[in-house]
MDAnalysis code that builds the backbone (N, CA, C; Angstrom):
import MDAnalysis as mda
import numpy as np

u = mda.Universe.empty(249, n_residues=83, atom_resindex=np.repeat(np.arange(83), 3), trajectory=True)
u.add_TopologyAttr("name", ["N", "CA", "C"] * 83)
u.add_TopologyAttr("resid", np.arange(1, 84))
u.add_TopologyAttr("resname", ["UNK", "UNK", "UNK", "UNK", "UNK", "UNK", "UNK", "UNK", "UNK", "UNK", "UNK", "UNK", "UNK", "UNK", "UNK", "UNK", "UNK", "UNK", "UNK", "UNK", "UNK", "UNK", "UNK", "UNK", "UNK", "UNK", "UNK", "UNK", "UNK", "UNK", "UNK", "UNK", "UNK", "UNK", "UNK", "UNK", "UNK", "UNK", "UNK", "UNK", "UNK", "UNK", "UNK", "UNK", "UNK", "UNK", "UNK", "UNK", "UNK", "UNK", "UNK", "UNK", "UNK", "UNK", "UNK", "UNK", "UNK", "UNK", "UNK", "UNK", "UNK", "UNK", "UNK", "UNK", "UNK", "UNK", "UNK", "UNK", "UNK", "UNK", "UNK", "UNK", "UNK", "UNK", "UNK", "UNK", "UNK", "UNK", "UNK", "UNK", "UNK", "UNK", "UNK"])
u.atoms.positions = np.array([
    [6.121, -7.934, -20.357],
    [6.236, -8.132, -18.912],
    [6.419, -6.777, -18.222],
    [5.737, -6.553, -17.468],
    [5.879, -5.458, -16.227],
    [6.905, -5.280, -15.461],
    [7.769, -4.494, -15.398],
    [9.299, -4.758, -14.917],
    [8.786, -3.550, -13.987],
    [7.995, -3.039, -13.322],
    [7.581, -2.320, -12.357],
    [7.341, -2.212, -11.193],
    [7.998, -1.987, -10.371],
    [7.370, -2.516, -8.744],
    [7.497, -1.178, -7.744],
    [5.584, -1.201, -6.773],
    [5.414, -0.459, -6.224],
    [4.922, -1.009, -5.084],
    [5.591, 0.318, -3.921],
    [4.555, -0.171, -2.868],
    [3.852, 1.079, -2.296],
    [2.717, 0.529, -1.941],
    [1.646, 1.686, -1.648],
    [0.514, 2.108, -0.456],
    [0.258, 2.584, -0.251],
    [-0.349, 2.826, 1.456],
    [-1.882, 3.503, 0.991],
    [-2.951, 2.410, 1.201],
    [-3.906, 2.616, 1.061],
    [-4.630, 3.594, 2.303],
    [-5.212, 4.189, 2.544],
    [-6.298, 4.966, 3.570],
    [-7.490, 4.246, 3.256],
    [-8.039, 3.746, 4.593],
    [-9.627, 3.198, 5.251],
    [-10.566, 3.978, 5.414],
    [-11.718, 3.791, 5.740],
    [-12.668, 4.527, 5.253],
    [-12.329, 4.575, 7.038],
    [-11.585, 3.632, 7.814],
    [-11.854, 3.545, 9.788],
    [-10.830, 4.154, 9.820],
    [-9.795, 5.422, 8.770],
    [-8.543, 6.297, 9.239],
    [-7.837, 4.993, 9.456],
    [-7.255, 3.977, 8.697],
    [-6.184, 2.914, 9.015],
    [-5.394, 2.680, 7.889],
    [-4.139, 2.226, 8.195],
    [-3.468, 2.141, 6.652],
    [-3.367, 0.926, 6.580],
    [-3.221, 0.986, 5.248],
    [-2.939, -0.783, 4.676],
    [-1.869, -0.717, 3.374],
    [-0.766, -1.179, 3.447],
    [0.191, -1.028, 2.626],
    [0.307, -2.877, 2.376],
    [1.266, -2.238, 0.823],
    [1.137, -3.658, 0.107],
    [2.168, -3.353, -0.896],
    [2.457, -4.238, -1.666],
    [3.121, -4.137, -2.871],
    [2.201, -4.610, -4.068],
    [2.657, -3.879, -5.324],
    [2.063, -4.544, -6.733],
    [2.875, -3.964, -7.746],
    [2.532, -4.203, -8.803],
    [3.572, -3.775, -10.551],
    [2.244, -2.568, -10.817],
    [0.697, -2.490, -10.354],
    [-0.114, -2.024, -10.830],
    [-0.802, -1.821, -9.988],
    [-0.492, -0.271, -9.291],
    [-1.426, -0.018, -8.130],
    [-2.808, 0.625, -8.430],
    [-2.922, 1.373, -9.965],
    [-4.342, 1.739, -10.098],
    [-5.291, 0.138, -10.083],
    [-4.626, -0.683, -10.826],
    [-5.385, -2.142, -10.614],
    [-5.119, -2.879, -9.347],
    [-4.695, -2.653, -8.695],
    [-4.502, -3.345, -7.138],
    [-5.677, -2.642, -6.632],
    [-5.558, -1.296, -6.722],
    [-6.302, -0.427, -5.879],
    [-8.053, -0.758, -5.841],
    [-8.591, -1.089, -7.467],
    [-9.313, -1.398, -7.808],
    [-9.723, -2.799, -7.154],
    [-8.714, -3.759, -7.473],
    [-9.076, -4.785, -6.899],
    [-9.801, -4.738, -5.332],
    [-8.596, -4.249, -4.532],
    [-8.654, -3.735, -2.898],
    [-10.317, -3.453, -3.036],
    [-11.120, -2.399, -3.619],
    [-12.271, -1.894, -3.752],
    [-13.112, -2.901, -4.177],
    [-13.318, -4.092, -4.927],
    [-14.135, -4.971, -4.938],
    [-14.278, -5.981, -3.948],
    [-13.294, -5.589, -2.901],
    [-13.583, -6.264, -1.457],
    [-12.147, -7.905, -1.841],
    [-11.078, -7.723, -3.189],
    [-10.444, -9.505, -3.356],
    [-8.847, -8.897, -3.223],
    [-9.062, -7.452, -2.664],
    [-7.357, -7.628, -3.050],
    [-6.489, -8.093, -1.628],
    [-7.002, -7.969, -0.334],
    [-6.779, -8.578, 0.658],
    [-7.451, -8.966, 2.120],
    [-7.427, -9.550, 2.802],
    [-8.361, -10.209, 3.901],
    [-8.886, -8.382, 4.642],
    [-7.761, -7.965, 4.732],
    [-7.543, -6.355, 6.096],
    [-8.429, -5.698, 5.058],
    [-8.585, -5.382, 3.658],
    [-9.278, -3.841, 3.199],
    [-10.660, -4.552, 2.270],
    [-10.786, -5.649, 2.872],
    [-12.239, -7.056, 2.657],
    [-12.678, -5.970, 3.845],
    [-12.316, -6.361, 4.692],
    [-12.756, -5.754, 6.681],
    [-13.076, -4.179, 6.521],
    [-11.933, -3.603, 5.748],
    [-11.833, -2.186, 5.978],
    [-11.447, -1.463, 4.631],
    [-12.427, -1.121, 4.275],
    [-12.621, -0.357, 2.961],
    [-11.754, 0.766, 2.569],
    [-10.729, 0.443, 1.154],
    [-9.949, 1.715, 1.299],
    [-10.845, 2.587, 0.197],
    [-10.245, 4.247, 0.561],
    [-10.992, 5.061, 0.450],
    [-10.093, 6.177, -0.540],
    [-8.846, 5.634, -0.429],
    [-7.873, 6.440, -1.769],
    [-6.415, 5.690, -1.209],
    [-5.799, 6.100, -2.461],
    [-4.049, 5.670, -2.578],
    [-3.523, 6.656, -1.666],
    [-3.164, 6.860, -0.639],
    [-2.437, 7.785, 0.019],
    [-1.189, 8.069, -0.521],
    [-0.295, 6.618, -0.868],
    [0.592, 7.220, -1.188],
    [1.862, 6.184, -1.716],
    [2.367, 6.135, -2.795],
    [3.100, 5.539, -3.606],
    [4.368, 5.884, -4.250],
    [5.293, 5.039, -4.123],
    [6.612, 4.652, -4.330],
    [7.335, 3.741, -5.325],
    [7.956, 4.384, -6.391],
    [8.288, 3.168, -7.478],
    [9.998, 2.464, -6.912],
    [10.021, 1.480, -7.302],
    [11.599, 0.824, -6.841],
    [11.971, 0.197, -8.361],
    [13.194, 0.267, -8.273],
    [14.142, -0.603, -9.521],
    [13.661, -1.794, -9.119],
    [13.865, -2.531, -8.152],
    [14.139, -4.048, -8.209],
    [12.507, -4.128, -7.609],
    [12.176, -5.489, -6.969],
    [10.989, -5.861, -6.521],
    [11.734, -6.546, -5.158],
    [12.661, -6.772, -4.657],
    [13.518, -6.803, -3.696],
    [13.290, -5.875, -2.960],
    [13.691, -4.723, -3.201],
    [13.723, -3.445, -2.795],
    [12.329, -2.629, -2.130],
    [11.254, -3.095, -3.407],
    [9.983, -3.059, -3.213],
    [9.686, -4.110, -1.697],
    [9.839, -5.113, -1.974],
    [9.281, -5.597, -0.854],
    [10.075, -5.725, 0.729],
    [11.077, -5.063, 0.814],
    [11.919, -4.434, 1.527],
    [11.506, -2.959, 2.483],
    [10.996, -2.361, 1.842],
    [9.982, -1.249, 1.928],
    [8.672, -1.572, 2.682],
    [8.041, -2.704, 2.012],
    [6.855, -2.994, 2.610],
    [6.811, -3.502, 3.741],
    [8.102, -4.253, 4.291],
    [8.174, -4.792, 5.538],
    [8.264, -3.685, 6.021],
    [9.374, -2.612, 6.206],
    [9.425, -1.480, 6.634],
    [8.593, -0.886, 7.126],
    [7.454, -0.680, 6.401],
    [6.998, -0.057, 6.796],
    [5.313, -0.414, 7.412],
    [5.450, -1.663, 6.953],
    [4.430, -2.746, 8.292],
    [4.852, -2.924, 9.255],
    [5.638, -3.029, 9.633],
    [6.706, -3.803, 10.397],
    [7.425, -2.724, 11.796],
    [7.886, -1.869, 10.996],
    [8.621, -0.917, 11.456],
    [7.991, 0.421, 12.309],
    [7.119, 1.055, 10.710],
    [6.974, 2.506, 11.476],
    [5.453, 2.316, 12.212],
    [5.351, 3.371, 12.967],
    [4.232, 3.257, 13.783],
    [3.101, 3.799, 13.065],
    [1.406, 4.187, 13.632],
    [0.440, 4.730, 12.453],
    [1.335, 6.264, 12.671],
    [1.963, 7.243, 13.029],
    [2.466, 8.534, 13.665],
    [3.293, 9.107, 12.185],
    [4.223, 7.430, 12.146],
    [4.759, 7.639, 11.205],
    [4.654, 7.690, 10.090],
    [3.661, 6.191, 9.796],
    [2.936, 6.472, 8.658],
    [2.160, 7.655, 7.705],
    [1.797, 8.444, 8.722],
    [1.185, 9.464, 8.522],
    [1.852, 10.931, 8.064],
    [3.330, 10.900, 8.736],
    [4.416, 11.582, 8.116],
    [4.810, 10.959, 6.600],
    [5.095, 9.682, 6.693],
    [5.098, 9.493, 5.377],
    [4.143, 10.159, 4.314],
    [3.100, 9.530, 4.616],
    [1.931, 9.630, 3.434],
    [1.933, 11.136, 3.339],
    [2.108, 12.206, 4.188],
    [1.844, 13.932, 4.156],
    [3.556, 14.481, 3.798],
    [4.837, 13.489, 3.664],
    [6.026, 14.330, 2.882],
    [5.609, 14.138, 1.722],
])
């Protein structure tokens, strides 16, 4: 079992982010790229991992992901993904 949890901020080919959680972001990522890993990067093609974060729990992980859907603006996002 995968006791791993990440969350990660994809880049669009339209400059947009798309963040998500998974245990396996080279295989999420992949997925995302065959157009099944979600409805938004079906629409808008990601174009690399910008940028990724491991957590102890998957709580925590998905704690993060609201965060930072939710929360920061694209301004911020963009500070993120470039610290």
């Amino acid at each position: 079992m995968n006791n791993r949890h990440f969350v990660y901020i994809l880049l669009t080919e339209n400059d947009t982010f798309y963040c998500g959680y998974t245990n396996d972001v080279e295989k999420r990522f992949k997925t995302h790229l065959l157009g099944k890993g979600a409805k938004y990067t079906k629409a808008n093609k990601p174009v690399l991992v910008a940028w990724q974060k491991e957590f102890c729990t998957k709580s925590e992980a998905l704690k993060e992901e609201y965060r930072i859907k939710k929360r920061l603006t694209k301004a911020q996002k963009w500070d993120l993904v470039l610290s």
